[in-house]
BALO-305052 format. One record per residue (C-alpha): x, y, z; chain; residue in one letter. Coordinates in steps of 0.1 Angstrom, whole numbers, padded with zeros to 4 digits. Layout:
xx | yy | zz | kette | rest
X | Y | Z | A | A
...
***
This chain:
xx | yy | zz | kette | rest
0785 | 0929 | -0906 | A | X
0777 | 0904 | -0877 | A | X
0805 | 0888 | -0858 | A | X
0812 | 0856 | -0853 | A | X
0815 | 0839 | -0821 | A | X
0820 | 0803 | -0804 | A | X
0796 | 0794 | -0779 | A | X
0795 | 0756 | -0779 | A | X
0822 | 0729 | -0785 | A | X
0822 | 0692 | -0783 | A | X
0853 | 0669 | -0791 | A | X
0858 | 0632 | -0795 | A | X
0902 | 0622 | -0796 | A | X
0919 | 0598 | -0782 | A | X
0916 | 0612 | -0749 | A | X
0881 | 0603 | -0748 | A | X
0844 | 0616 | -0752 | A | X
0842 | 0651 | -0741 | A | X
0859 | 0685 | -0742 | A | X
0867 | 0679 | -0703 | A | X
0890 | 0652 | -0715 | A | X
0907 | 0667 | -0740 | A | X
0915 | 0701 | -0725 | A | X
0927 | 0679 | -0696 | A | X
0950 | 0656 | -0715 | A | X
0967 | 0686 | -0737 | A | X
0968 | 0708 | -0698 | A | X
0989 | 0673 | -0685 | A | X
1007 | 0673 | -0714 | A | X
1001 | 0636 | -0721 | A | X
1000 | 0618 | -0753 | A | X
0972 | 0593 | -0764 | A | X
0989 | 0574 | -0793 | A | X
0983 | 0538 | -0784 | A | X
0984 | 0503 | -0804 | A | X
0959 | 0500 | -0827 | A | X
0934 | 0478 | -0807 | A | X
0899 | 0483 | -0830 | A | X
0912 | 0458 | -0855 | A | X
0938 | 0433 | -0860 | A | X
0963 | 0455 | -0876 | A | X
0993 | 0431 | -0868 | A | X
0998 | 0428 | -0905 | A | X
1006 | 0464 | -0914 | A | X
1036 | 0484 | -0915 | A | X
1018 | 0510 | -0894 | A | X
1004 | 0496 | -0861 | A | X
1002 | 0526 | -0835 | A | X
0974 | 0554 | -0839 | A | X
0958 | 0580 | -0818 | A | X
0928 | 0557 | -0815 | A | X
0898 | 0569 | -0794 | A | X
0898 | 0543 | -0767 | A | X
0862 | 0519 | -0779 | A | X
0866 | 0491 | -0798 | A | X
0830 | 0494 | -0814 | A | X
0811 | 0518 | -0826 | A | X
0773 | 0512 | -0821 | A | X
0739 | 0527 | -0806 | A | X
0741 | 0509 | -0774 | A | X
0779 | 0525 | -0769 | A | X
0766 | 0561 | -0785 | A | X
0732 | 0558 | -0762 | A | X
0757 | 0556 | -0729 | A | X
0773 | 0586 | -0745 | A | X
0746 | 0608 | -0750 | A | X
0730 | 0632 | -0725 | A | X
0697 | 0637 | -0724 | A | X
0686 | 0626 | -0754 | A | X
0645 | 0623 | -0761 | A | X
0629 | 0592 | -0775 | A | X
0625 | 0605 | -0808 | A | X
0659 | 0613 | -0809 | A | X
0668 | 0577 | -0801 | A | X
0643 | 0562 | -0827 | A | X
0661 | 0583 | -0852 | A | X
0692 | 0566 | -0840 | A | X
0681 | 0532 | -0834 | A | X
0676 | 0536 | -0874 | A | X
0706 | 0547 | -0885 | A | X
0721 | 0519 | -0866 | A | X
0699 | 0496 | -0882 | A | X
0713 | 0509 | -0919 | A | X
0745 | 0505 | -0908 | A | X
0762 | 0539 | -0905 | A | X
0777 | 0537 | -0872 | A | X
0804 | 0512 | -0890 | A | X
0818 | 0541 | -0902 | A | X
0833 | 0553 | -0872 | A | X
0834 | 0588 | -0880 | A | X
0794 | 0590 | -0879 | A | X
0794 | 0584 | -0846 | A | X
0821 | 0605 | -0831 | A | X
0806 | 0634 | -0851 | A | X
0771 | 0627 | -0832 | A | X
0786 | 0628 | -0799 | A | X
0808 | 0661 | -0807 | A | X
0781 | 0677 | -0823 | A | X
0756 | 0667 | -0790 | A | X
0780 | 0682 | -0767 | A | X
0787 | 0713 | -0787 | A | X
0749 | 0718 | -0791 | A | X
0742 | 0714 | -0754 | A | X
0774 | 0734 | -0740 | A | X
0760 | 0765 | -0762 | A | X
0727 | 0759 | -0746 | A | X
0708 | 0753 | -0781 | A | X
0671 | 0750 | -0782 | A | X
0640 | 0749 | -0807 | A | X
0651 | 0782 | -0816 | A | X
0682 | 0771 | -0830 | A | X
0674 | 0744 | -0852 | A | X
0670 | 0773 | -0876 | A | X
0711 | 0766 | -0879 | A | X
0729 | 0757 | -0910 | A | X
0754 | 0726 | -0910 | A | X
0790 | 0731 | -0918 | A | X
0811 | 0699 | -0919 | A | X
0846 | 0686 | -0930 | A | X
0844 | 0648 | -0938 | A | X
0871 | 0620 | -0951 | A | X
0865 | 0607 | -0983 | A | X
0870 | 0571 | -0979 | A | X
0837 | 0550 | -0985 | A | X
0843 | 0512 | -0985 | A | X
0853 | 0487 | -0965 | A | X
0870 | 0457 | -0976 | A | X
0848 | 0430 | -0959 | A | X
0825 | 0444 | -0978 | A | X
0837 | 0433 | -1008 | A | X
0848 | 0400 | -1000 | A | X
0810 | 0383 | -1005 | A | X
0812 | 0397 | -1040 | A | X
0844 | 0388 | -1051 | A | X
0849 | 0364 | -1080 | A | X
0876 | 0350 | -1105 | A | X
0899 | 0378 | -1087 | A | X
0872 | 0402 | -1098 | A | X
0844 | 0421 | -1081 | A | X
0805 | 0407 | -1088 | A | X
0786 | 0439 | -1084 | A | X
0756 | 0417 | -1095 | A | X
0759 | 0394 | -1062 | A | X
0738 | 0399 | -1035 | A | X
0749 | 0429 | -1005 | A | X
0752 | 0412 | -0975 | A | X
0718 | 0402 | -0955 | A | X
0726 | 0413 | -0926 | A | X
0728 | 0447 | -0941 | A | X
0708 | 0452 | -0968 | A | X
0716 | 0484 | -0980 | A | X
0755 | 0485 | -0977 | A | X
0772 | 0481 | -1006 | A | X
0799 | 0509 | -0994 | A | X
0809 | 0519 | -0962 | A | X
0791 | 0551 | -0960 | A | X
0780 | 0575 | -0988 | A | X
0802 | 0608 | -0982 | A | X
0780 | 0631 | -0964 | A | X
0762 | 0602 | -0943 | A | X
0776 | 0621 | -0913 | A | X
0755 | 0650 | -0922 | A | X
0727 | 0636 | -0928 | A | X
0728 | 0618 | -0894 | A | X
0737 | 0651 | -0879 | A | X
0708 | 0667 | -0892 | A | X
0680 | 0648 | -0888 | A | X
0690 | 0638 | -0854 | A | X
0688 | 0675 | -0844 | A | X
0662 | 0683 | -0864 | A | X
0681 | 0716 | -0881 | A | X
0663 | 0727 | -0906 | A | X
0689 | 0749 | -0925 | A | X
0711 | 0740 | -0955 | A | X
0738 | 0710 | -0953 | A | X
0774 | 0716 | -0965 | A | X
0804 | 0695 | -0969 | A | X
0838 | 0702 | -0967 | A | X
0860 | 0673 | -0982 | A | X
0890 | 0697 | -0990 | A | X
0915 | 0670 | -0974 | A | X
0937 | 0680 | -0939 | A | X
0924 | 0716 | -0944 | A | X
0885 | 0703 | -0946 | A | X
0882 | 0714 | -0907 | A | X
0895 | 0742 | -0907 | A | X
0875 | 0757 | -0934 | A | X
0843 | 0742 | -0927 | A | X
0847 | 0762 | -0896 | A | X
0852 | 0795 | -0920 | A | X
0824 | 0789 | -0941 | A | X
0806 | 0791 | -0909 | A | X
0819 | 0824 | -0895 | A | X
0816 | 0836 | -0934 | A | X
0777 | 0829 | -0929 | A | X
0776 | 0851 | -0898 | A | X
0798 | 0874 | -0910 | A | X
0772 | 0885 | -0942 | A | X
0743 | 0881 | -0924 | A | X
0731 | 0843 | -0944 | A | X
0729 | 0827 | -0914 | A | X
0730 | 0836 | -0873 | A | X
0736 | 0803 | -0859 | A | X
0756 | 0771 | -0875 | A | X
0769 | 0738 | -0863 | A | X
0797 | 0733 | -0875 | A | X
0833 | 0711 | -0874 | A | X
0847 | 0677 | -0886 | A | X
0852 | 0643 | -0883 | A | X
0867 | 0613 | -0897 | A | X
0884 | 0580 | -0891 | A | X
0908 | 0564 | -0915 | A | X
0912 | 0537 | -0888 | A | X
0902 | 0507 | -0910 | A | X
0920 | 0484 | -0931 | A | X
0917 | 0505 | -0963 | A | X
0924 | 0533 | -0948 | A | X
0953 | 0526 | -0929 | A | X
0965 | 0503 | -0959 | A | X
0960 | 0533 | -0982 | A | X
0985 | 0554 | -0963 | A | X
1009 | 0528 | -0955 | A | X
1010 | 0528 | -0989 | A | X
1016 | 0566 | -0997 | A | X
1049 | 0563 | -0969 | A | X
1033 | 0589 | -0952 | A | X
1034 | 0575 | -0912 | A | X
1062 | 0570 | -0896 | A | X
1082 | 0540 | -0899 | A | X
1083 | 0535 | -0862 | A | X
1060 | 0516 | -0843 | A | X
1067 | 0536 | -0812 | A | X
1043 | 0551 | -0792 | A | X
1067 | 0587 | -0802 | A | X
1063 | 0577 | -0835 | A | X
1051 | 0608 | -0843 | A | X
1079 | 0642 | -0834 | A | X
1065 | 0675 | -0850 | A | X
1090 | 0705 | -0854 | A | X
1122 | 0672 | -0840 | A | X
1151 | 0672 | -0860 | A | X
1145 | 0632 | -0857 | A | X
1108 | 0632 | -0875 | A | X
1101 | 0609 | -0900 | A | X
1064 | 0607 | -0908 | A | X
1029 | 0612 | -0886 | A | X
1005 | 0592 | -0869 | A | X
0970 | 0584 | -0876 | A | X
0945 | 0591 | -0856 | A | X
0904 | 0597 | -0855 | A | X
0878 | 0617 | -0839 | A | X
0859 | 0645 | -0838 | A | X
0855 | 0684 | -0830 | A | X
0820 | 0706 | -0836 | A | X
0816 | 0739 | -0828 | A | X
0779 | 0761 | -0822 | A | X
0791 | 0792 | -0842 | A | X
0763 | 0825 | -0841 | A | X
0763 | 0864 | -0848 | A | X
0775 | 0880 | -0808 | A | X
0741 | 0902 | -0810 | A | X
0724 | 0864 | -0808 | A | X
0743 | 0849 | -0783 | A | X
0740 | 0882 | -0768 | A | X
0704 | 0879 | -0768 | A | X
0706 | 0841 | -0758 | A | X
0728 | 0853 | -0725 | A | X
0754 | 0824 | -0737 | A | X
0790 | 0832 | -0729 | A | X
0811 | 0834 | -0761 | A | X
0846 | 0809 | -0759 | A | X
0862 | 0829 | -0790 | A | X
0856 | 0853 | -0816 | A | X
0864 | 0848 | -0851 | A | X
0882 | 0874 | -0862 | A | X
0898 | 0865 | -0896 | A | X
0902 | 0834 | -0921 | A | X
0925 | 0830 | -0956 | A | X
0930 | 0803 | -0978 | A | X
0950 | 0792 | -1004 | A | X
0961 | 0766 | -1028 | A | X
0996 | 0753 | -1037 | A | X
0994 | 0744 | -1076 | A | X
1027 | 0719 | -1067 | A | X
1017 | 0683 | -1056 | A | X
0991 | 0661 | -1043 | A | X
1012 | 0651 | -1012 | A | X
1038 | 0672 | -1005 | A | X
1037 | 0712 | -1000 | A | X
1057 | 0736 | -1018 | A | X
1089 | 0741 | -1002 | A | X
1091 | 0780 | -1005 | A | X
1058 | 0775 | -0981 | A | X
1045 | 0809 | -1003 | A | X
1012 | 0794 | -1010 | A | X
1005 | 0787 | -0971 | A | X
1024 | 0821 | -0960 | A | X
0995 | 0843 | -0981 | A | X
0972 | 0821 | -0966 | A | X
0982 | 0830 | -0930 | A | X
0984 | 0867 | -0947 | A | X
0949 | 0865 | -0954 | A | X
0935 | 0856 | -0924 | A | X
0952 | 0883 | -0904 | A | X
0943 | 0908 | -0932 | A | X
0905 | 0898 | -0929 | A | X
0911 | 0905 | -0891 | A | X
0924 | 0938 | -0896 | A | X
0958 | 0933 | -0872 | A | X
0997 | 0931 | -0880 | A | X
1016 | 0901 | -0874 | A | X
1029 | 0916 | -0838 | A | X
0992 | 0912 | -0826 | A | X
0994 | 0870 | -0826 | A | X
1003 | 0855 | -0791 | A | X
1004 | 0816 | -0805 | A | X
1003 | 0797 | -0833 | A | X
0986 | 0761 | -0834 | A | X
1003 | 0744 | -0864 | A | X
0997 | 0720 | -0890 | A | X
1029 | 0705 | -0875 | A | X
1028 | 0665 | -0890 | A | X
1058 | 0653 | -0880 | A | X
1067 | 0647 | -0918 | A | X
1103 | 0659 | -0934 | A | X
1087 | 0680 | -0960 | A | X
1056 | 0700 | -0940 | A | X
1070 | 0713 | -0912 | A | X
1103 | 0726 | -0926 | A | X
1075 | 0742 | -0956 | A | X
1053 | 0757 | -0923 | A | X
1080 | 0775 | -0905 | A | X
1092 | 0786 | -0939 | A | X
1056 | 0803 | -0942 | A | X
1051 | 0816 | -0908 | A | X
1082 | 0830 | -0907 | A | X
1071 | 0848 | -0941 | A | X
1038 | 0862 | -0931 | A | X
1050 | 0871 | -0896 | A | X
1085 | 0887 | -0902 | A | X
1108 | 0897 | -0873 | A | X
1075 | 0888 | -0851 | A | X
1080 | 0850 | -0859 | A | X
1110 | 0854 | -0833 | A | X
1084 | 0859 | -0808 | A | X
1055 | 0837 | -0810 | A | X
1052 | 0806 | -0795 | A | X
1040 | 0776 | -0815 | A | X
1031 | 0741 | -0812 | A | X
1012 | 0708 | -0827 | A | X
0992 | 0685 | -0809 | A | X
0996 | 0656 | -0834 | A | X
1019 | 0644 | -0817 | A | X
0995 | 0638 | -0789 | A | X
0968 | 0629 | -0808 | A | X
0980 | 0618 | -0842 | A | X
0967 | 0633 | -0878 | A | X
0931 | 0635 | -0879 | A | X
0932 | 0638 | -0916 | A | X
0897 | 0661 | -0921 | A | X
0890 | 0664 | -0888 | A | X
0924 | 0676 | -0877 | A | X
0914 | 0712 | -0881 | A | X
0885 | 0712 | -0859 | A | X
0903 | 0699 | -0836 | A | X
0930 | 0717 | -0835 | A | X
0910 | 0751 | -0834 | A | X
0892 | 0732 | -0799 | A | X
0931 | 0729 | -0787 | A | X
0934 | 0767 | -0797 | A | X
0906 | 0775 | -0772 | A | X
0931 | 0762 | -0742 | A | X
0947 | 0794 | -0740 | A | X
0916 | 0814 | -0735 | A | X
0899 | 0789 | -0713 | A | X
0925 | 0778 | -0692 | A | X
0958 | 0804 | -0697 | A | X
0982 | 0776 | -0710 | A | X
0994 | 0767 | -0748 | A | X
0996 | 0732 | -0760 | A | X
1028 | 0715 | -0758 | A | X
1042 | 0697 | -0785 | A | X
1043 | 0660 | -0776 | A | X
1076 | 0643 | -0784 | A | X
1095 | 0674 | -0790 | A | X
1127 | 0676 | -0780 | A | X
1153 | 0685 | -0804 | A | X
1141 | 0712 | -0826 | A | X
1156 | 0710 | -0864 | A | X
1174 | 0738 | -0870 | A | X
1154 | 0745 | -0903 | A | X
1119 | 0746 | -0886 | A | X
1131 | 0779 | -0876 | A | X
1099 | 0789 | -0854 | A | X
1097 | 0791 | -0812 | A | X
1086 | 0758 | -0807 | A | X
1071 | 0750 | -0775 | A | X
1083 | 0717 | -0762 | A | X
1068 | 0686 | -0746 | A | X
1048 | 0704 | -0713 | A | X
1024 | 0732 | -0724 | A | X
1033 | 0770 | -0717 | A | X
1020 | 0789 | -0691 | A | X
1008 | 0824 | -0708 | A | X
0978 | 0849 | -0717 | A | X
0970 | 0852 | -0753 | A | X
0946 | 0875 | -0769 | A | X
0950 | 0864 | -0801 | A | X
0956 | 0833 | -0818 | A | X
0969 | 0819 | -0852 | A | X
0956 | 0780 | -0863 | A | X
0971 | 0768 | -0896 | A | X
0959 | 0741 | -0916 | A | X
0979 | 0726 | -0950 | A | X
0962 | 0696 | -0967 | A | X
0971 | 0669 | -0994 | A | X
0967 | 0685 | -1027 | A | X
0977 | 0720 | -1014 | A | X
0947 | 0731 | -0996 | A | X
0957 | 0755 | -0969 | A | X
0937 | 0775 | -0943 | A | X
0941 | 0799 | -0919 | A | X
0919 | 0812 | -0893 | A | X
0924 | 0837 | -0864 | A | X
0904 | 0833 | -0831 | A | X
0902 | 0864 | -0806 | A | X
0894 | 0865 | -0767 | A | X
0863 | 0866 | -0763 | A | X
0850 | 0903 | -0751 | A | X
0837 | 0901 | -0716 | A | X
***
C-alpha cells in the first residue's frame, strides 16, 4: 500500500486569501467574525458571520488573486464568469484555494493526471432569481431567465465548483463530490488518501468549499434556530458553559494529496501524513447528534484503528466544536469514549469560533488548522472560550493557542443528518 501525504494547501476564511493568513490569524489567536457586509442582511435574526472580507465575487477580483495564471487559463475564466458561476461564492473561493494548493505542492503537466476530490454545499438558488418569474404568488418557470444571464435559472448546479476546478487545471482524472453535510470536508479529504492508499490514484486535489452567505442560506438557518441568538461578534463560544448556537461563515480549504514514493520522486516536502480515517453514521436525527455520542466515538475508533496506534499516541484534537448545546456536550461524550483515561490528557480545541461554521467546507479547513502544530509548534486556541461547561468534559484549550510539539493529531467532523468523520494526520517523516 502507498501512503498518503500532504504536499500542497491553499485556504480562503475570513482571514483572507492565503494559507499565510490563516495560519497567522489562528497563531495571534484572533477572531474574524465580523457583520455581515456582502448583503443587506439588516432584516434577519442572524446578522454576524465569519465572512471572507470582499464584497464581490468576480474575475476581475479572482484575476488580482491568482498567481501566475496563463492566458488560457484566464479565457477559461473569463467564461465561467460570463455564465455566471462566480455568483455563487463558493466557486470562486474554491479556485483560489485549489491555485494555491496546486502551486505550494509545486504541481506541473505531470500532475494533471490527478483525480478531484471535493465537499460542496447543497444550496442552488438564489432568491433574486426568482423574483422575474414570480406570478399570482406562484413561480412562472415558463417566463423568460433573466438576459443578462441567460443560462441561470439556479444559482449554481451542485458540482459547478468542480467543473470549474477542473477544466481550469486541466486534470484529466475522475471528478467526485462529497455533499455529506458538515462532514463533506473531511471525507472528501479521505476518499483522497483512500485513492493513494490502494494504489487508484498517486496524486489528487482535493478539499471543500461553500458559502451559505446569501439570503436563502442564511434565511434557511435562521430558520432551523441553529446560530446563535446573539448578534455579537462572540456570538459563537465552543466547549463555554454560555454557548448557544454557531456562526456562519464561508470559504475554502484544498489540499495536493500523493503516494510519499511520488512526492519523493518530485523532491516536494510532505506537510502531513495521513495515517488513518473512520466514519460513521448516527441513525437519530437530521439536526441534532445522538447524545450518547456512540456513533461519532467508533468513528474516532476507526480512524485510529486504520492508523494502527492506541488512543495514548494523539497529542491534539481539532473538534467539530459548534458552539451549539447539543454537539459539543455529544463530542466530548465521544472522545472521551474512544480515548479513555487518555482524554485527560489531550488538548483540544475549535476554530469556529474564530472563523464561524463553514458548513461543507468546515472540515477542510479545519484539517489546514491541524497542520499549525506541525508547521509552526502551536495548537489552535479556541476563540471565545472561557468558561468551560462542566459537561464538555475534555482539556479545552482556551482563547490563545498552546505552545507544544505534536506528532500526531485527531480532526473530528459531525454533520447534519449524522454524518461523522474522523481522520488522523501524522508528522511528516523528515
Amino acid at each position: 500500500m502507498s501512503a498518503a501525504v500532504i504536499t500542497g494547501v491553499g485556504v480562503v476564511s475570513a482571514f483572507g486569501v492565503g494559507a499565510r493568513a490563516f495560519f497567522g490569524g489562528l497563531s495571534e489567536g484572533r477572531s474574524a467574525i465580523t457583520q455581515i457586509r456582502s448583503f443587506d442582511a439588516s432584516a434577519f435574526p442572524t446578522r454576524v458571520a465569519g465572512e471572507v472580507p470582499v464584497i464581490t465575487v468576480d474575475g476581475s477580483w479572482l484575476r488580482s488573486q491568482l498567481v501566475g495564471s496563463s492566458a488560457a487559463a484566464d479565457s477559461r475564466l473569463d467564461e465561467y464568469e460570463q455564465r455566471g458561476a462566480f455568483r455563487d461564492r463558493k466557486v470562486g473561493f474554491g479556485l483560489l484555494a485549489a491555485a494555491e494548493a496546486w502551486r505550494a505542492a509545486r504541481c506541473g503537466e505531470a500532475e494533471k493526471e490527478a483525480w478531484l476530490s471535493l465537499a460542496l454545499g447543497l444550496e442552488q438558488a438564489f432568491l433574486e432569481d426568482f423574483a422575474p418569474l414570480s406570478a399570482a404568488g406562484g413561480v412562472d418557470w415558463a417566463a423568460p431567465p433573466q438576459t443578462a444571464l441567460p443560462r441561470v435559472r439556479l444559482r449554481s448546479r451542485l458540482d459547478l465548483c468542480a467543473e470549474v476546478l477542473g477544466r481550469y487545471f486541466e486534470l484529466r482524472g475522475p471528478s467526485l463530490v462529497n455533499a455529506s453535510a458538515c462532514a463533506a470536508g473531511a471525507l472528501a479529504v479521505a476518499h483522497a488518501a483512500s485513492l493513494i492508499e490502494r494504489g487508484a490514484a498517486s496524486i489528487v486535489l482535493c478539499g471543500g468549499a461553500d458559502s451559505m452567505l446569501n439570503p436563502l442560506g442564511l434565511g434557511g438557518m435562521s430558520r432551523l434556530l441553529a446560530p446563535s441568538p446573539r448578534n455579537e461578534l462572540d456570538a459563537c463560544r465552543p466547549f463555554d458553559r454560555r454557548r448557544d448556537g454557531l456562526v456562519i461563515g464561508e470559504g475554502a480549504a484544498m489540499f495536493v494529496v500523493e503516494s510519499a514514493e511520488r512526492a519523493q520522486r518530485r523532491n516536494v516536502r510532505p506537510l502531513a501524513r495521513i495515517l488513518g480515517w473512520g466514519s460513521t453514521q448516527d441513525a437519530y436525527r437530521a439536526t441534532a447528534p445522538r447524545p450518547d455520542g456512540s456513533a461519532a466515538s467508533r468513528a474516532i475508533q476507526r480512524a485510529l484503528a486504520r492508523a494502527r496506534l492506541g488512543p495514548e499516541a494523539v497529542g491534539y484534537i481539532n473538534a467539530h466544536g459548534t458552539g451549539t448545546p447539543l454537539n459539543d456536550e455529544a463530542e466530548a461524550i465521544a472522545i472521551r469514549a474512544a480515548l479513555g483515561a487518555h482524554a485527560d490528557h489531550v488538548p483540544v480545541s475549535s476554530i469556529k469560533g474564530a472563523l464561524g461554521h463553514l458548513m461543507a467546507a468546515s472540515g477542510a479547513i479545519e484539517l489546514a488548522a491541524c497542520l499549525l502544530p506541525f508547521e509552526r509548534g502551536l495548537l489552535p486556541g479556541t476563540a471565545h472560550h472561557r468558561d468551560r461547561d462542566p459537561r464538555c468534559d475534555v482539556s479545552v484549550i482556551g482563547e490563545r493557542p498552546l505552545a507544544a510539539r505534536v506528532e500526531v493529531v485527531l480532526k473530528n467532523s459531525f454533520g447534519f443528518g449524522g454524518q461523522n468523520a474522523s481522520i488522523v494526520l501524522g508528522r511528516a517523516v523528515t
